[in-house]
Backbone as JSON Lines, residues from 0, in Angstrom:
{"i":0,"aa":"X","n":[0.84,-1.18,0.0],"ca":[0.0,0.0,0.0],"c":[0.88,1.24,0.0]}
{"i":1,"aa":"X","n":[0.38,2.05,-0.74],"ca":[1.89,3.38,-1.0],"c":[1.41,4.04,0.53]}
{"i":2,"aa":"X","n":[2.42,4.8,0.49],"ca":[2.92,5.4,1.7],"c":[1.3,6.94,1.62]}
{"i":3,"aa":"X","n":[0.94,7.17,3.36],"ca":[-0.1,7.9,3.06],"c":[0.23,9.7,2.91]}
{"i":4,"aa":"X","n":[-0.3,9.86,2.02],"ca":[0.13,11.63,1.21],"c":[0.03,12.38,2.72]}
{"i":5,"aa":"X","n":[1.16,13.13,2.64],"ca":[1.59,13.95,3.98],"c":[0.61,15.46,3.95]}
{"i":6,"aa":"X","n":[0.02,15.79,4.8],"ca":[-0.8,16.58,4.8],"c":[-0.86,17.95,4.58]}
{"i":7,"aa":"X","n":[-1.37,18.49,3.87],"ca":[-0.87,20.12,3.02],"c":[-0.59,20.91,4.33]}
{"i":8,"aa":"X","n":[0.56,21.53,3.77],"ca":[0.67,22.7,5.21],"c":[-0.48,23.89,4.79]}
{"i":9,"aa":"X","n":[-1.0,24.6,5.52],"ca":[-1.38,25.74,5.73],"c":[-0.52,27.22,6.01]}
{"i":10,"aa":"X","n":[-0.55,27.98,5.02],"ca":[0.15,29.46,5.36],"c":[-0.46,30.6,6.01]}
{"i":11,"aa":"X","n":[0.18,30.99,6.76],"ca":[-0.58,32.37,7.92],"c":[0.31,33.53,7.21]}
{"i":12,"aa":"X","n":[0.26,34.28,6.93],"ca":[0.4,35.2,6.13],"c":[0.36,36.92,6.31]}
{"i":13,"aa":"X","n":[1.26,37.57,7.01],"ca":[0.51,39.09,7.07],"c":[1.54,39.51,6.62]}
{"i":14,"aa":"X","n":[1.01,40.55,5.4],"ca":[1.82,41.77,4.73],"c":[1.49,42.96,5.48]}
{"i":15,"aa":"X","n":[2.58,43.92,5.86],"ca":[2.78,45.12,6.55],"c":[3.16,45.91,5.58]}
{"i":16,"aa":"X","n":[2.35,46.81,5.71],"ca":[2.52,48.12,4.37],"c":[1.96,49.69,4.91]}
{"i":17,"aa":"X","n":[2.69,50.44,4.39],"ca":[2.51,51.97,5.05],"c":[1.32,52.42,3.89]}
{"i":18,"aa":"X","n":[0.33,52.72,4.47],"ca":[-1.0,53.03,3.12],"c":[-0.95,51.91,1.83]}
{"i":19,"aa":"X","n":[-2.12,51.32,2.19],"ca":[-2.3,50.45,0.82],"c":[-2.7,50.93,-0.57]}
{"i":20,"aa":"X","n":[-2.76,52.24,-0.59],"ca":[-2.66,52.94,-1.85],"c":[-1.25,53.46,-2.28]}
{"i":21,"aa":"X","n":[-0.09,53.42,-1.51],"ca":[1.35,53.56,-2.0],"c":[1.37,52.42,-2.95]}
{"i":22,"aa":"X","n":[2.23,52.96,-3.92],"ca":[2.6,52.22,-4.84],"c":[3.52,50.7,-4.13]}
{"i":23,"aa":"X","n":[4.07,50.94,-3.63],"ca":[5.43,50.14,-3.29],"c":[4.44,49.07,-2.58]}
{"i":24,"aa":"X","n":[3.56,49.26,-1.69],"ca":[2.27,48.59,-1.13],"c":[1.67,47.9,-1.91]}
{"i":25,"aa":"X","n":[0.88,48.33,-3.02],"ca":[0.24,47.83,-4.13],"c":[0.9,46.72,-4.76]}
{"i":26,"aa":"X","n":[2.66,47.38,-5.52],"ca":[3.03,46.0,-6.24],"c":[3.3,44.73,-5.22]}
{"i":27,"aa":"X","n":[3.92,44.92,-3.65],"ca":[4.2,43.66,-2.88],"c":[2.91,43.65,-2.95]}
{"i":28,"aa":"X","n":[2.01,43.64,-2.45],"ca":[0.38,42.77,-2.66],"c":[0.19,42.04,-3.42]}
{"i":29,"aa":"X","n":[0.38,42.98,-4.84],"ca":[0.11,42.17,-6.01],"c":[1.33,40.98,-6.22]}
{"i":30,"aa":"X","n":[2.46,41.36,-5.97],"ca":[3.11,40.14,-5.96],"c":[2.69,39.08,-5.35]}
{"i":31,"aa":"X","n":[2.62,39.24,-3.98],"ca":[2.0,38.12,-3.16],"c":[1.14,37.85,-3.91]}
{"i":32,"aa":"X","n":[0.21,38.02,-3.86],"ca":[-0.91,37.16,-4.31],"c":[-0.73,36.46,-5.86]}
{"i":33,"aa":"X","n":[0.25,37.19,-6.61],"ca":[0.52,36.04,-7.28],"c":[1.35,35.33,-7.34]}
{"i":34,"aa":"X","n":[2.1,34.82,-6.24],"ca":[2.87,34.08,-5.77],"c":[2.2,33.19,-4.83]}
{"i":35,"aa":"X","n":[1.22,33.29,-3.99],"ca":[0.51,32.53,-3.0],"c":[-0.72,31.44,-4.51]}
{"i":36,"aa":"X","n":[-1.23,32.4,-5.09],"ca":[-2.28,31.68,-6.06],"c":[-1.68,31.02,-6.99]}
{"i":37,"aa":"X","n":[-0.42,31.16,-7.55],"ca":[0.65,29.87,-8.19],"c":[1.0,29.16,-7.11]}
{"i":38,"aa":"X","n":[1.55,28.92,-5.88],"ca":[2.19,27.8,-5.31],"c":[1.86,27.89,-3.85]}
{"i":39,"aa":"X","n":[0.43,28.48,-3.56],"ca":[0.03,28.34,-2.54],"c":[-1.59,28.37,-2.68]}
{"i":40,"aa":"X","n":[-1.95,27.79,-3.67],"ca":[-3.57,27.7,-3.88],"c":[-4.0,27.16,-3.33]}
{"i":41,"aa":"X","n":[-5.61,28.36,-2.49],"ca":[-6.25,27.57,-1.3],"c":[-5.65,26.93,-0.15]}
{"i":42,"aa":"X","n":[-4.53,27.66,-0.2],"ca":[-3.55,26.77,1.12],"c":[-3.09,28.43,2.14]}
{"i":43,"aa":"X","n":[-3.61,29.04,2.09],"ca":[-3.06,30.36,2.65],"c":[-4.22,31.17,3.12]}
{"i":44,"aa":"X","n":[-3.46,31.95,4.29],"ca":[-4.35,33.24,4.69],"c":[-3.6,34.11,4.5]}
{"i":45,"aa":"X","n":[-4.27,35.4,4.26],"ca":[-3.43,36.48,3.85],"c":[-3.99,37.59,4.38]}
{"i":46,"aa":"X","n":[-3.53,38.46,5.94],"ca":[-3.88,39.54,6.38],"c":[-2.56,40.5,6.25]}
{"i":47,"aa":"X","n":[-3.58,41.7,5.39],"ca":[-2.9,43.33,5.39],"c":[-2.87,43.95,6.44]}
{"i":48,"aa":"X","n":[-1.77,44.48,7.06],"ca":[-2.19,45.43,7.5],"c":[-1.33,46.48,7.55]}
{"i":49,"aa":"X","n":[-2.46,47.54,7.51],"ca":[-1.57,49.21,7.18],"c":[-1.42,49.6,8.3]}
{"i":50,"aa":"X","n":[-0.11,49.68,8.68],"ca":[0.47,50.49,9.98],"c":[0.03,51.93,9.78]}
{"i":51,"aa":"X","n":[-0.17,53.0,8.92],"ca":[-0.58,53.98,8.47],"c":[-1.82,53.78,9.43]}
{"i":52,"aa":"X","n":[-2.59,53.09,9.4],"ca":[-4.01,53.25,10.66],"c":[-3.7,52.43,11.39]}
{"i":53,"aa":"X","n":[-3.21,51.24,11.59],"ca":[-2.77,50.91,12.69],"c":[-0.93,50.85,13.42]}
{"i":54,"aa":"X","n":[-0.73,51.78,13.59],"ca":[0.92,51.76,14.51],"c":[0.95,51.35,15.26]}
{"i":55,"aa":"X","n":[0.68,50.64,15.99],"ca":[0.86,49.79,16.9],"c":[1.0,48.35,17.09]}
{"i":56,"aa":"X","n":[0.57,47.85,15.36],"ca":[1.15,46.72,14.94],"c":[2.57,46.6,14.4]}
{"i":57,"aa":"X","n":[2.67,47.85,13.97],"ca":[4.14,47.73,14.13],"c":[5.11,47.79,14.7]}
{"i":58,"aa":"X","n":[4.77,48.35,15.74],"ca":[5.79,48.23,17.07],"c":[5.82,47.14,17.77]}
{"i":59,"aa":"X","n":[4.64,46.42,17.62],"ca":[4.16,44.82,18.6],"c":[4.96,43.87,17.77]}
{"i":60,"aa":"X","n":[4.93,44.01,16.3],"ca":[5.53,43.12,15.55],"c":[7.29,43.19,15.04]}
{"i":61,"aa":"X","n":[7.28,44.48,15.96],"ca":[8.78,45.02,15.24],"c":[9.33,44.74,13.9]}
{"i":62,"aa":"X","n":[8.47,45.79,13.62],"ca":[8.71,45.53,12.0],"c":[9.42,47.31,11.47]}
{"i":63,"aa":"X","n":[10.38,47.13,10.91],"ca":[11.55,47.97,11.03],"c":[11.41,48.62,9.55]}
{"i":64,"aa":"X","n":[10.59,48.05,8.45],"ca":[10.77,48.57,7.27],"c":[9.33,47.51,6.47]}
{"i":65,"aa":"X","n":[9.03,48.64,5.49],"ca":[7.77,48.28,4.86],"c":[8.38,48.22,3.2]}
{"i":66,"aa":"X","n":[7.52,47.46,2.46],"ca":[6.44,46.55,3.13],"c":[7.23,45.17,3.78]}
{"i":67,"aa":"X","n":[6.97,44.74,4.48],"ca":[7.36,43.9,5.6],"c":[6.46,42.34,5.48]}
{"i":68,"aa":"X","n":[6.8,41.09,4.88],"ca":[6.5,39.79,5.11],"c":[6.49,38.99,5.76]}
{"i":69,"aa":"X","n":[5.44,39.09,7.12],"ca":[5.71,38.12,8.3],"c":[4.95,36.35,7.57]}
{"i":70,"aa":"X","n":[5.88,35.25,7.75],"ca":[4.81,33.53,8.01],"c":[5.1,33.48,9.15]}
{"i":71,"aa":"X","n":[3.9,33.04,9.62],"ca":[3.72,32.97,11.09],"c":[3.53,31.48,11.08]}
{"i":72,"aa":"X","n":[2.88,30.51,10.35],"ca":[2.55,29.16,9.77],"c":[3.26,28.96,8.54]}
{"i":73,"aa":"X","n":[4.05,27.91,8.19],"ca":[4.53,27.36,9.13],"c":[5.39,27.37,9.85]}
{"i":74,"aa":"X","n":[5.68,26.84,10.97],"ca":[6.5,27.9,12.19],"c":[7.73,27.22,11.65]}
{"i":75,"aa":"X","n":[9.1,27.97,11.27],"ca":[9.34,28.71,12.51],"c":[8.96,30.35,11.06]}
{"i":76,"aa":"X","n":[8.88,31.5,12.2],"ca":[8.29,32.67,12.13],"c":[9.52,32.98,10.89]}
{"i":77,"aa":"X","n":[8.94,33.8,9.99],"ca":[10.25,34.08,8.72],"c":[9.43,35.59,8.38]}
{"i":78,"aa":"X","n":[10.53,36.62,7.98],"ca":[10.11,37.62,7.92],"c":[11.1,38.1,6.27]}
{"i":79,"aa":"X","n":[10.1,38.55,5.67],"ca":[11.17,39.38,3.86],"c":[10.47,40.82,4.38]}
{"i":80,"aa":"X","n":[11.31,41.59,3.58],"ca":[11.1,43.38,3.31],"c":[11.04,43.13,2.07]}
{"i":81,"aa":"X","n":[10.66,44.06,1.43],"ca":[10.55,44.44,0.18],"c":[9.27,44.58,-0.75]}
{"i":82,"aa":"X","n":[9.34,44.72,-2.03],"ca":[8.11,44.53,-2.79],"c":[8.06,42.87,-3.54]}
{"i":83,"aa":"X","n":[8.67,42.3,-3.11],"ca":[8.09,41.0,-3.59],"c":[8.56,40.29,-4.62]}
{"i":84,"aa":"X","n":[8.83,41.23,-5.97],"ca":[8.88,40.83,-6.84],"c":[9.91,39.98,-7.7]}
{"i":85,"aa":"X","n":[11.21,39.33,-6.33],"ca":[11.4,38.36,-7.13],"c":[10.95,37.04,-6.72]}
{"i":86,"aa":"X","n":[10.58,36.52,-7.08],"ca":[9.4,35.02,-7.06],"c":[10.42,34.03,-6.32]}
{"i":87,"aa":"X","n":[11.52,33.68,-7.29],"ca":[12.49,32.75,-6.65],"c":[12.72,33.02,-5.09]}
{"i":88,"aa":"X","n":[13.7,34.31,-4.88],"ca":[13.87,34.43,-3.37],"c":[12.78,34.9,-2.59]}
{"i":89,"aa":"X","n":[11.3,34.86,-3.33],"ca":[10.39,34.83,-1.89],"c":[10.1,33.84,-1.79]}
{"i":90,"aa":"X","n":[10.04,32.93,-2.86],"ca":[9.32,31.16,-2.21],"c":[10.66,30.67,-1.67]}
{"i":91,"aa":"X","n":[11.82,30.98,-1.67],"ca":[12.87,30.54,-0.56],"c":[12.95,31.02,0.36]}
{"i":92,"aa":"X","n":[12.99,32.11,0.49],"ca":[12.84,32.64,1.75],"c":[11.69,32.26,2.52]}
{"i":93,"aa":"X","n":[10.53,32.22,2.27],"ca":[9.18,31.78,2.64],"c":[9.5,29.53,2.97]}
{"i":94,"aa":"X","n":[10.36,29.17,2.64],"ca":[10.61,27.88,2.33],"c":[9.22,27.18,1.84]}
{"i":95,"aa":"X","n":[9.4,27.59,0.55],"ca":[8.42,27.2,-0.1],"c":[9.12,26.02,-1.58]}
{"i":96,"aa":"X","n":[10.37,26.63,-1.69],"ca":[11.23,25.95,-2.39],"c":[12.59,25.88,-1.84]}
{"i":97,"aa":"X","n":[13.01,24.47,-2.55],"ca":[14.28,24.37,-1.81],"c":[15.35,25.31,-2.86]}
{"i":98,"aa":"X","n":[16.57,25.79,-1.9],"ca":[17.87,26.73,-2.56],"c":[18.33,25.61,-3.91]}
{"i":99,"aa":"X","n":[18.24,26.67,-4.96],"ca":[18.92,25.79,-5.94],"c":[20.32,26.73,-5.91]}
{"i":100,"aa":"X","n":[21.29,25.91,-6.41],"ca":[22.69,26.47,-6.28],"c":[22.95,27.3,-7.17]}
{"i":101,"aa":"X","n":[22.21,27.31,-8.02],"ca":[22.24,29.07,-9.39],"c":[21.61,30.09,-8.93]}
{"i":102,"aa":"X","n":[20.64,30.38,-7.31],"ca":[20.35,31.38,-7.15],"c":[21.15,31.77,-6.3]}
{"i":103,"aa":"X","n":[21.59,33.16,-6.17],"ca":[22.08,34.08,-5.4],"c":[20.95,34.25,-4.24]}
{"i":104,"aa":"X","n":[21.35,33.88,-2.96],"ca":[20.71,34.87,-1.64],"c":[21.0,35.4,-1.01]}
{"i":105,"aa":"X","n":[22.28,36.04,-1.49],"ca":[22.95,37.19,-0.38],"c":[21.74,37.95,-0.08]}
{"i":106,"aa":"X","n":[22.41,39.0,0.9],"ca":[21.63,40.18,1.08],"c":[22.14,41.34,0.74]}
């Protein structure tokens, strides 16, 4: 009998962004989400939130620079800055894919 299929992880998900009408806000969103709906379909939650009305999530979360990528699921806790948009080093960073040895992840 084959071995039984290991059970989908679930992603917890909050993007931190200064006004969700800034541009820089807008494209990490839009990245995410098309990065979660290619290789995280139906497997994710995804809460915004704008420190712009709420500051005090950002101080609770110490989050030092926007827009800001907390996974909270699956643990352990992993945090990206930026707008998102390169695919490769956010599904690694996110360990969503394993490091292939042709990408660069310095910082």
């Amino acid at each position: 009998m084959a071995a039984a299929k290991k059970e989908r992880e679930y992603w917890n998900l909050s993007l931190f962004v200064a006004g969700k009408d800034h541009p820089n806000s807008q494209l990490a969103y839009a990245n995410l989400i098309r990065i979660c709906e290619e290789h995280l379909p139906g497997g994710y939650n995804l809460n915004v939130v704008d420190i712009s009305k709420t500051p005090e999530a950002a101080v609770s979360e110490q989050i030092l620079a926007l827009p800001t990528l907390v996974r909270r699921a699956p643990k352990p806790t992993r945090r990206i800055i930026g707008d998102l948009s390169d695919t490769d080093r956010v599904l690694i960073s996110l360990g969503v894919k394993a490091i292939d040895s042709s990408i660069s992840v310095d910082a």
